[in-house]
ZAMARGU-4260 file (C-alpha; in steps of 0.2 Angstrom, whole numbers, plus 5000, padded with zeros to 4 digits):
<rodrens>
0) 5000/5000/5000 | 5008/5016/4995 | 5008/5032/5004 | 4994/5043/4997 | 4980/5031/5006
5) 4972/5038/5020 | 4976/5032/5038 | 4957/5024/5038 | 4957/5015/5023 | 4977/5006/5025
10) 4970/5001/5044 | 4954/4994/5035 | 4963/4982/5024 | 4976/4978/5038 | 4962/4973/5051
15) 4955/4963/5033 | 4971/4956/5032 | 4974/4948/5048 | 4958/4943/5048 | 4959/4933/5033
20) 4975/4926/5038 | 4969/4921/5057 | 4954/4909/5045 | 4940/4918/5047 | 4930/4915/5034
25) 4926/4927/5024 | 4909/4926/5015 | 4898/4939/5026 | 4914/4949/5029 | 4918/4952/5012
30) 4901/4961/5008 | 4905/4972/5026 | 4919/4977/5023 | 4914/4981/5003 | 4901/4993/5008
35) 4914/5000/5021 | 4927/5004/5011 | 4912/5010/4996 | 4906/5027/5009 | 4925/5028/5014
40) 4939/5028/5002 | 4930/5041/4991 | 4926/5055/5007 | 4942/5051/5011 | 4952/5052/4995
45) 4955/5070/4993 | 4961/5077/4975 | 4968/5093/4971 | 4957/5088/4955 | 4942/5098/4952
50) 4925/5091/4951 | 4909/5095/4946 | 4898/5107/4961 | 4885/5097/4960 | 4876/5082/4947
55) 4867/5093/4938 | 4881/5103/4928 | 4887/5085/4922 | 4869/5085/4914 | 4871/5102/4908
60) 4888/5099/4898 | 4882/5082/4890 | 4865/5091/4885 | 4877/5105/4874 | 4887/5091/4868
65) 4870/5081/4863 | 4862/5097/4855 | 4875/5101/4844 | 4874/5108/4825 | 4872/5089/4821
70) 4853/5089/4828 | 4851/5104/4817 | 4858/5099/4801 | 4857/5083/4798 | 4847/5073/4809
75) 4828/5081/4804 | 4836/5078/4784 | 4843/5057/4788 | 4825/5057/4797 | 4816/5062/4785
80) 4826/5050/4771 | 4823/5035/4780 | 4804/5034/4782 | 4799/5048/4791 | 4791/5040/4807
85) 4796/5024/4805 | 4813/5028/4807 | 4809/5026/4824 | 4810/5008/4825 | 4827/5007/4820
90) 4833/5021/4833 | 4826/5014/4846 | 4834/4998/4842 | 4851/5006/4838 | 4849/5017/4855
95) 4847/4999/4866 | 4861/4987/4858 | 4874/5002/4853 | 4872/5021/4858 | 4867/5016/4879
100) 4879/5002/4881 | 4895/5014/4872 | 4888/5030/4883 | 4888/5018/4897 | 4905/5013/4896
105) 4914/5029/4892 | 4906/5037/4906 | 4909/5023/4920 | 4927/5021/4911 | 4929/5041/4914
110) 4921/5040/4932 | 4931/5024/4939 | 4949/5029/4932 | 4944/5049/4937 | 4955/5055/4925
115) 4952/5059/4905 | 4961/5056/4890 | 4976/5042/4888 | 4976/5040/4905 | 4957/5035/4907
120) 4963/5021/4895 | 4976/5016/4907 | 4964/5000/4909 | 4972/4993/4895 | 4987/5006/4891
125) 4990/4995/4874 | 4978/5007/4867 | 4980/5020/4874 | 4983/5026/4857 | 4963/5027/4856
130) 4961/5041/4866 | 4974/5049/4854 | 4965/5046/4838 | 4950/5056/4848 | 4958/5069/4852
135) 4963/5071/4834 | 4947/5071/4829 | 4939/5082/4844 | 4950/5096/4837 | 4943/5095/4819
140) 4925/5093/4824 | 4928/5110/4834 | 4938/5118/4822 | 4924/5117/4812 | 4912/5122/4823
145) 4922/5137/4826 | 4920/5142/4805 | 4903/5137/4806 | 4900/5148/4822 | 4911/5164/4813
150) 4901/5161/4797 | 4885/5163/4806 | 4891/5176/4815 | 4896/5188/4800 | 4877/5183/4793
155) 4870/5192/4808 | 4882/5206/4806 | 4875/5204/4787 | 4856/5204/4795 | 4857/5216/4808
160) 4862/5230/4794 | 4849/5224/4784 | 4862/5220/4770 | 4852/5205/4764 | 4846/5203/4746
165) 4827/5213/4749 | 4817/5200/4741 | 4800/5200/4751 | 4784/5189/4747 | 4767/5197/4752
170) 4759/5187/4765 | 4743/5178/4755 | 4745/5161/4755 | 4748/5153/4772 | 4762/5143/4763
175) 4771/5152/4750 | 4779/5136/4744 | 4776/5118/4746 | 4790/5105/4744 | 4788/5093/4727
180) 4792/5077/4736 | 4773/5075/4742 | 4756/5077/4734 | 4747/5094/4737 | 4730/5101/4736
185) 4734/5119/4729 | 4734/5121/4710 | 4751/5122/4699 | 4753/5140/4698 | 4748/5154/4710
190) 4753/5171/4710 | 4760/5183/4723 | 4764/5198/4724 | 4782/5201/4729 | 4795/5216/4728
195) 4813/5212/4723 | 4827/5227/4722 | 4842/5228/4711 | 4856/5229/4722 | 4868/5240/4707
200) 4855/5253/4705 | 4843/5253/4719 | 4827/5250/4706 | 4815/5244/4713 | 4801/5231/4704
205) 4785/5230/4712 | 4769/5223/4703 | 4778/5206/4696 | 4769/5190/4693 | 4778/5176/4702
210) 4774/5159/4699 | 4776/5145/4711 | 4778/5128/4703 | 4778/5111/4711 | 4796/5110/4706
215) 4804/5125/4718 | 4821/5125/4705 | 4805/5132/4692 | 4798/5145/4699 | 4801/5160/4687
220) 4801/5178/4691 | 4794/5190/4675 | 4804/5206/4677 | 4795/5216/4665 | 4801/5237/4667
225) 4811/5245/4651 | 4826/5240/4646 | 4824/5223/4657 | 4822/5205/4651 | 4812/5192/4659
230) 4823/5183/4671 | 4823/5166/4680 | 4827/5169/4698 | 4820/5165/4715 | 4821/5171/4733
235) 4830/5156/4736 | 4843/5159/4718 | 4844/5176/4727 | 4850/5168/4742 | 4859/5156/4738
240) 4870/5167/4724 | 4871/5179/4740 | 4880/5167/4751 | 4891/5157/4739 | 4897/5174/4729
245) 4894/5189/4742 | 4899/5181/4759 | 4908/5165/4756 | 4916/5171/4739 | 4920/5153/4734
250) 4933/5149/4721 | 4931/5136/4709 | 4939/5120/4717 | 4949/5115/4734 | 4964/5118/4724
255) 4962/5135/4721 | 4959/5142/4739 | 4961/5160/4734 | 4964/5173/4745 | 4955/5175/4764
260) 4940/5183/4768 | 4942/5197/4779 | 4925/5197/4786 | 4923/5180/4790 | 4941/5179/4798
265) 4939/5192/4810 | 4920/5183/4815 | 4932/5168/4818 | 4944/5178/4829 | 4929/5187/4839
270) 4923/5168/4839 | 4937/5162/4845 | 4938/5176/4859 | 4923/5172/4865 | 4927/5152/4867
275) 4943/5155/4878 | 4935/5167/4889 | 4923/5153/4893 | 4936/5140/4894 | 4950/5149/4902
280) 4946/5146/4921 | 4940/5129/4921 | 4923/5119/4923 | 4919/5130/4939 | 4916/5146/4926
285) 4910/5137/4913 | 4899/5126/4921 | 4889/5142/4927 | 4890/5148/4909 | 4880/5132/4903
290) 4866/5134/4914 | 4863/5149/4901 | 4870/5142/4884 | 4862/5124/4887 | 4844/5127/4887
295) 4845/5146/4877 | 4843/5139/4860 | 4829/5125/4865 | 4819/5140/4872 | 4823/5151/4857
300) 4819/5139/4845 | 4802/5135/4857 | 4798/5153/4856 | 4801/5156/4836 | 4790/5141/4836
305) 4777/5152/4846 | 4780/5166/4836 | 4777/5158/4817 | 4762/5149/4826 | 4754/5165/4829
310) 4754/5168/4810 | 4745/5160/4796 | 4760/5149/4794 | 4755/5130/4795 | 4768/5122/4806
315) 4758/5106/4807 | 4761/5105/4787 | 4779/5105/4786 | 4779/5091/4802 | 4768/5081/4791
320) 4781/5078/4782 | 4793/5072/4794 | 4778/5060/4803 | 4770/5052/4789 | 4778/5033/4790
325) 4786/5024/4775 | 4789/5006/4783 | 4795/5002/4764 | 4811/5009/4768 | 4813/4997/4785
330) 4812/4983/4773 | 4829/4991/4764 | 4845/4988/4775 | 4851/5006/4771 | 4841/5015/4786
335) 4842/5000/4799 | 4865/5006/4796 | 4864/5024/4792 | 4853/5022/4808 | 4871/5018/4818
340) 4880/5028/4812 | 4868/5044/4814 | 4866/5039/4835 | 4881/5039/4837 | 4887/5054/4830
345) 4873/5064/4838 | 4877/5058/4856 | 4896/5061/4853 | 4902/5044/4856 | 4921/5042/4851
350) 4928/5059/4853 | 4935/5054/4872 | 4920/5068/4879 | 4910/5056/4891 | 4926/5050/4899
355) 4933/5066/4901 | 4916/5074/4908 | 4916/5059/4920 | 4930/5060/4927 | 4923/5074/4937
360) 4909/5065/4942 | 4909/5058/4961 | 4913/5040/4961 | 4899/5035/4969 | 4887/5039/4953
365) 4877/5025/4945 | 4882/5028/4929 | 4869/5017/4921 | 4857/5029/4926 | 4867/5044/4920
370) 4870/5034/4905 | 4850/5034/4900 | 4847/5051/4907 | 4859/5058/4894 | 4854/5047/4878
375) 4835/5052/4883 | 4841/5070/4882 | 4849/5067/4866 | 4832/5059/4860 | 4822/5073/4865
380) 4832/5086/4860 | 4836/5076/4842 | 4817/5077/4840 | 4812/5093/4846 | 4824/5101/4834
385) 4820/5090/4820 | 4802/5095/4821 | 4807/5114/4822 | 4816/5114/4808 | 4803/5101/4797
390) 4790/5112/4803 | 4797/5130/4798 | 4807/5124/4781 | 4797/5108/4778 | 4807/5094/4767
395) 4818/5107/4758 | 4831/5099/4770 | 4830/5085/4757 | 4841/5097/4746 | 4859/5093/4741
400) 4866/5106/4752 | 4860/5101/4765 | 4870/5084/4762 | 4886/5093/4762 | 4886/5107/4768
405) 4876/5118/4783 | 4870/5131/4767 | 4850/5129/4769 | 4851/5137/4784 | 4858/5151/4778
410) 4848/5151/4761 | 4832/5142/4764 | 4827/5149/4781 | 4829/5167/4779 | 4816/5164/4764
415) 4805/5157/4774 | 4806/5171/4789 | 4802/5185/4776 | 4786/5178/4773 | 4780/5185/4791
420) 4780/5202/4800 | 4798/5207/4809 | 4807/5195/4799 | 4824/5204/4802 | 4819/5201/4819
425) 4815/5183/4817 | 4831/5178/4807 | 4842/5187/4820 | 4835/5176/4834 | 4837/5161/4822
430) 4855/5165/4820 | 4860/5168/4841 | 4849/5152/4845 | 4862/5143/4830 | 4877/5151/4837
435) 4873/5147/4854 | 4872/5129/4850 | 4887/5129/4841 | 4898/5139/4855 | 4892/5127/4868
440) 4895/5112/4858 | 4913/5119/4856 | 4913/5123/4873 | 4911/5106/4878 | 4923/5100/4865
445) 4939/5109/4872 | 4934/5107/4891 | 4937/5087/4886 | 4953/5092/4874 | 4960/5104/4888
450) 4956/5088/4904 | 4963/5076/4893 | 4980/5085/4892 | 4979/5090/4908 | 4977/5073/4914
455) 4992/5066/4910 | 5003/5074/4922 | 4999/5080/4941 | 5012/5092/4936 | 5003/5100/4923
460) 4990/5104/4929 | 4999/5122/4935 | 4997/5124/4916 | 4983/5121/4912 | 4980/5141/4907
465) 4994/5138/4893 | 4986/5122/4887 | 4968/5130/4885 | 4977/5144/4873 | 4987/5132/4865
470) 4971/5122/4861 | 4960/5137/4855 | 4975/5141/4845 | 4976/5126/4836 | 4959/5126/4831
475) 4958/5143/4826 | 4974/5139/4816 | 4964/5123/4808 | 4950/5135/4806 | 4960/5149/4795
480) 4959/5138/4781 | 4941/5136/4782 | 4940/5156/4780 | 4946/5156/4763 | 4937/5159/4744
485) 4941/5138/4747 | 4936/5137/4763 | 4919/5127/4761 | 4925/5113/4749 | 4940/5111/4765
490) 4925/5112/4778 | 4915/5099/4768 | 4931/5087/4767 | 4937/5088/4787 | 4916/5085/4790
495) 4918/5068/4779 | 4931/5064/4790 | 4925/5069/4805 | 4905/5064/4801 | 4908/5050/4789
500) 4906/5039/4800 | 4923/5028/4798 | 4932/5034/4810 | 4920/5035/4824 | 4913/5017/4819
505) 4930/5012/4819 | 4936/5018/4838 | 4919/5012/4844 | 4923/4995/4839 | 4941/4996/4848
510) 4933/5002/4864 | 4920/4986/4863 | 4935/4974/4860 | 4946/4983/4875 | 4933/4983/4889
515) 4924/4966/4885 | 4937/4957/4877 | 4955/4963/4883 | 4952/4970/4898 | 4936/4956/4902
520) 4917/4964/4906 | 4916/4954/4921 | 4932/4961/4928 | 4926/4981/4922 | 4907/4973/4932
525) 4918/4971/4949 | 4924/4989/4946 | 4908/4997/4945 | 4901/4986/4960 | 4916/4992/4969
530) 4913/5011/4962 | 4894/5012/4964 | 4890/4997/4976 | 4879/4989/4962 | 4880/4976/4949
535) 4874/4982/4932 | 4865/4971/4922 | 4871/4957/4909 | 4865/4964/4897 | 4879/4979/4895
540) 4890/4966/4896 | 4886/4954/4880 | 4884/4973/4871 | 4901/4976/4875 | 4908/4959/4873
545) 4897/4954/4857 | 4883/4962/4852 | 4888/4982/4847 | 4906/4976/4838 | 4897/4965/4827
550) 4885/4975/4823 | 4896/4991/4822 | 4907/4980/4812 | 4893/4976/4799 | 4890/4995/4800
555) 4906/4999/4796 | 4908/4986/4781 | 4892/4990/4773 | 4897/5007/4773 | 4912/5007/4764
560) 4902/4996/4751 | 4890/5007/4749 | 4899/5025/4752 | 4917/5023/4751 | 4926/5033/4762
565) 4938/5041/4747 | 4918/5048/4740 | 4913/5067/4743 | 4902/5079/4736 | 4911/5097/4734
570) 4894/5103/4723 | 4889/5106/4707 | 4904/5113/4695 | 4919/5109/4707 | 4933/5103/4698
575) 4947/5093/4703 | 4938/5080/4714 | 4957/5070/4717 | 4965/5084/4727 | 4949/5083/4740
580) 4952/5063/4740 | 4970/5063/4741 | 4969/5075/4756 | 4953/5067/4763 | 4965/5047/4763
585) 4977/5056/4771 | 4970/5064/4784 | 4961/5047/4791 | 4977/5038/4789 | 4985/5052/4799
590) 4971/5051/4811 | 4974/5033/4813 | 4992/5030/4816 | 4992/5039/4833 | 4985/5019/4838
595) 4996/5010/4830 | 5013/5020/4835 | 5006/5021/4853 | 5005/5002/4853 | 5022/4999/4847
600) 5031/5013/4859 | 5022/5007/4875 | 5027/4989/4872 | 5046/4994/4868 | 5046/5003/4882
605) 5043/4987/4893 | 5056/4976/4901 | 5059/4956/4897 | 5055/4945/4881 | 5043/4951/4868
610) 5029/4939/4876 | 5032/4948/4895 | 5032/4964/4885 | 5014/4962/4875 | 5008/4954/4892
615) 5015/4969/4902 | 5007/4982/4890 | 4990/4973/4895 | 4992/4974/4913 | 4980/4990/4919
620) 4987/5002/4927 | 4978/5004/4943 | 4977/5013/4958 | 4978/5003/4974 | 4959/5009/4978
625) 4954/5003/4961 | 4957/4985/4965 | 4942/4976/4970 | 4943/4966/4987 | 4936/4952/4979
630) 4953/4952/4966 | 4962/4951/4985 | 4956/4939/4991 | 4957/4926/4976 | 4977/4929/4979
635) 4981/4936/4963 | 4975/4953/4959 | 4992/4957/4958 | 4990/4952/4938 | 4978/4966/4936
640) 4989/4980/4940 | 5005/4988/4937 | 5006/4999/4951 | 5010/4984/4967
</rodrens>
């Protein structure tokens, strides 16, 4: 026993120790002095380590992280895609044999080794290299988040000088436009009156017949004043030529980046401002800052619902969409794997977040509870956003850019919000409530980068200031590029990476494989015993151990089939396709490797024959406290740690 343990807890096992050694037996005793050393060791165990005030901001955190631009973007589309409704069945079913037992192990592995990053992985330091491989990936996801957040940011600016193209439709119809994927009552062509202005010469039209066709790419705009012919264009074409000419001013192709946009790289520096002086104290300042940035967009979003309810807009319409079942689709294998892939990359799984949140989390949590409240958080907050946006834009989230890129919000919605009174209100509060979600995502997202480092050395945690700017720094660095006349063809390939789904599949199946297989689920179920005083049910085990590798691995395969990873869309007209798959192989080999060479280093770095070195390298590396009495008295928990 080493010196660290309090006076208490060595006199426990000493009295424990005689006692077994005297022949008492030890059936009822073992279950005594269990529960005893349960309400002790963790009082008594002090840690200059922070931890969380009380349970509730560990909810807080993990409900950013589960509302992220994810539940915005692409959720309500990949819904929609998959049957509508019925998409239920196969989330629910992905939810019980994958997401909850993976959010149930990262959390207890982050509670019971009360530390984040490599070291949380010190259950099996073999692969520690996983945690690596997360980090890695941690930083692009909030890289882009951080260009996402500064793109939206300099639209506001754009909508709070009333710099957007004036294209404003008189309020007649209770739906100025209906989506062409789904039979409709109204006749072919109606008319409005609308008011467009030239934005050379200030002329303004008024008085023009505009058609709206079941087809929304053929609605036509008859321009008819002297000296002017008639014109295809819509509010959306208006749009949409706005933000990919005036704000982004994308180039041709990812090989021609151009030069940097100096609006949207100062939004990404104010951004980036904004994100340390959340981070920069620690989880005391901005877990008060969550209780605000958590819950504002669910009530924004709640009260622009309200506010369009009001109107003659018919919200129930556009959720129709969303909630008329297509069980045909179930009876296709494509929903039943996108399913997967799409719960776990909207709880966050894989990026090395849950253990790192954890680890501030008392030891005595049940973390199977915690483990359902958060994915039923994710569930609700997935379909409360979902049928925000179906109801306000209806399936116009079917589009192409919404595939690739976040672009309908920033073309589609506004078109929508002109249709009712205040709408440079409206799309001003749509915009806050999108860049609140994104900044506490991101904040959620460093907090784990910044624990991670800290983590793996008591000694630097006296730097932990430096760390949190050397983090912001290198995302804003990774985000500079993404502020270029290029810098939506590199966001879309680091989303492929990060949002493809290989990756994330990939580290998911190596966490199954290290807890159930390497490490043994009956020995991580003594563990949490020990931890929580209870013994979680078998079923999280044959998950771990069986059940969510092979269907992650079936995931995985059928992906690659179907998608290879080496495919992206850049959009219509980009050239030079090989440049974005060259850099999109390399960065997942990159992204990869940290494994591998982890792997080889740690078992180099051991003593004795190769054999002694592998089996060394899969010894945990425990605490004395972590070992379970039960492992002491079988006589040979000494295999199970490094440390004695």
């Amino acid at each position: 026993l080493v010196s660290y343990l309090v006076p208490d807890y060595v006199h426990l096992h000493v009295c424990y120790s005689r006692l077994i050694n005297s022949g008492v037996q030890h059936s009822s005793l073992s279950n005594d002095l269990t529960t005893a050393v349960h309400k002790m060791a963790p009082k008594r165990m002090v840690s200059v380590r922070p931890a969380w005030s009380n349970r509730l901001q560990f909810f807080v955190f993990t409900s950013a992280l589960v509302l992220s631009p994810f539940s915005v973007w692409k959720f309500p589309m990949i819904w929609y895609r998959n049957g509508g409704v019925a998409f239920v069945i196969p989330y629910i079913t992905c939810l019980l044999t994958v997401a909850v037992p993976l959010v149930c192990l990262e959390i207890s592995l982050g509670q019971f080794m009360q530390r984040g990053g490599p070291r949380a992985w010190g259950v099996v330091p073999l692969f520690k290299g996983i945690s690596i491989t997360s980090m890695l990936l941690t930083i692009i996801k909030a890289s882009t988040n951080l260009s996402w957040a500064a793109w939206s940011t300099y639209y506001l600016y754009l909508i709070l000088t009333n710099q957007l193209p004036n294209c404003v439709i008189d309020a007649v119809s209770p739906r100025p436009f209906s989506p062409n994927l789904h039979n409709d009552n109204r006749s072919s062509s109606q008319e409005y009156e609308i008011e467009t202005m030239d934005p050379s010469n200030n002329i303004s039209n008024t008085g023009m017949d505009f058609h709206f066709f079941d087809n929304l790419t053929h609605m036509s705009l008859g321009i008819s004043q002297d000296g002017m012919t008639n014109q295809n264009v819509t509010c959306h074409g208006l749009f949409y030529h706005f933000w990919r000419e005036d704000v982004l001013e994308t180039s041709d192709s990812i090989s021609s980046p151009g030069s940097a946009v100096i609006e949207i790289f100062i939004a990404a520096v104010v951004v980036s401002i904004i994100l340390y002086t959340l981070v920069m104290r620690g989880i005391s300042w901005s877990g008060k800052i969550m209780y605000i940035l958590a819950p504002l967009p669910l009530v924004g979003f709640l009260s622009i619902i309200v506010w369009t309810a009001s109107s003659e807009w018919n919200l129930g319409r556009g959720v129709s969409y969303l909630l008329t079942p297509n069980f045909e689709k179930l009876t296709h294998p494509e929903p039943w794997f996108e399913c997967v892939k799409i719960t776990l990359l909207s709880l966050g799984v894989g990026l090395n977040v849950f253990p790192s949140l954890a680890s501030y989390n008392q030891l005595v949590n049940y973390t199977i509870r915690d483990s359902w409240i958060v994915c039923l958080l994710a569930v609700s907050t997935n379909v409360f956003a979902s049928l925000t946006i179906f109801g306000l834009l209806g399936d116009f989230t079917n589009s192409d850019d919404a595939d690739n890129d976040p672009s309908y919000l920033f073309t589609y919605a506004p078109v929508v919000l002109m249709r009712f009174r205040h709408p440079l209100i409206l799309c001003s509060l749509l915009f806050i409530f999108i860049i609140a979600i994104i900044v506490g995502t991101t904040v959620v997202y460093i907090e784990s980068l910044v624990t991670s480092i800290v983590d793996m050395s008591v000694q630097l945690r006296r730097w932990r200031l430096p760390i949190v700017t050397g983090t912001m720094g290198m995302c804003f660095l990774l985000a500079i590029p993404m502020s270029t006349q290029g810098g939506l063809y590199i966001f879309r390939v680091l989303e492929r990476v990060t949002d493809g789904g290989f990756l994330v599949i990939s580290i998911c199946i190596l966490e199954c494989l290290v807890i159930g297989v390497a490490y043994d689920g009956s020995r991580f179920y003594d563990n949490l015993e020990m931890m929580t005083g209870k013994r979680p049910h078998w079923w999280m085990k044959f998950c771990w151990t069986w059940l969510s590798p092979l269907i992650l691995l079936a995931t995985l395969i059928y992906e690659e089939f179907s998608y290879p990873l080496y495919i992206i869309e850049l959009g219509a007209g980009h050239q030079n396709y090989d440049v974005a798959k060259l850099l999109l192989i390399l960065l997942v080999t990159l992204l990869l490797l940290p494994i591998l060479i982890t792997a080889i280093w740690i078992v180099y770095s051991k003593n004795g024959t190769c054999t002694k070195k592998i089996q060394s390298s899969l010894r945990p590396d425990l605490k004395p406290h972590q070992v379970p009495i039960r492992w002491r008295l079988e006589g040979h928990w000494h295999k199970f740690t490094n440390r004695l």
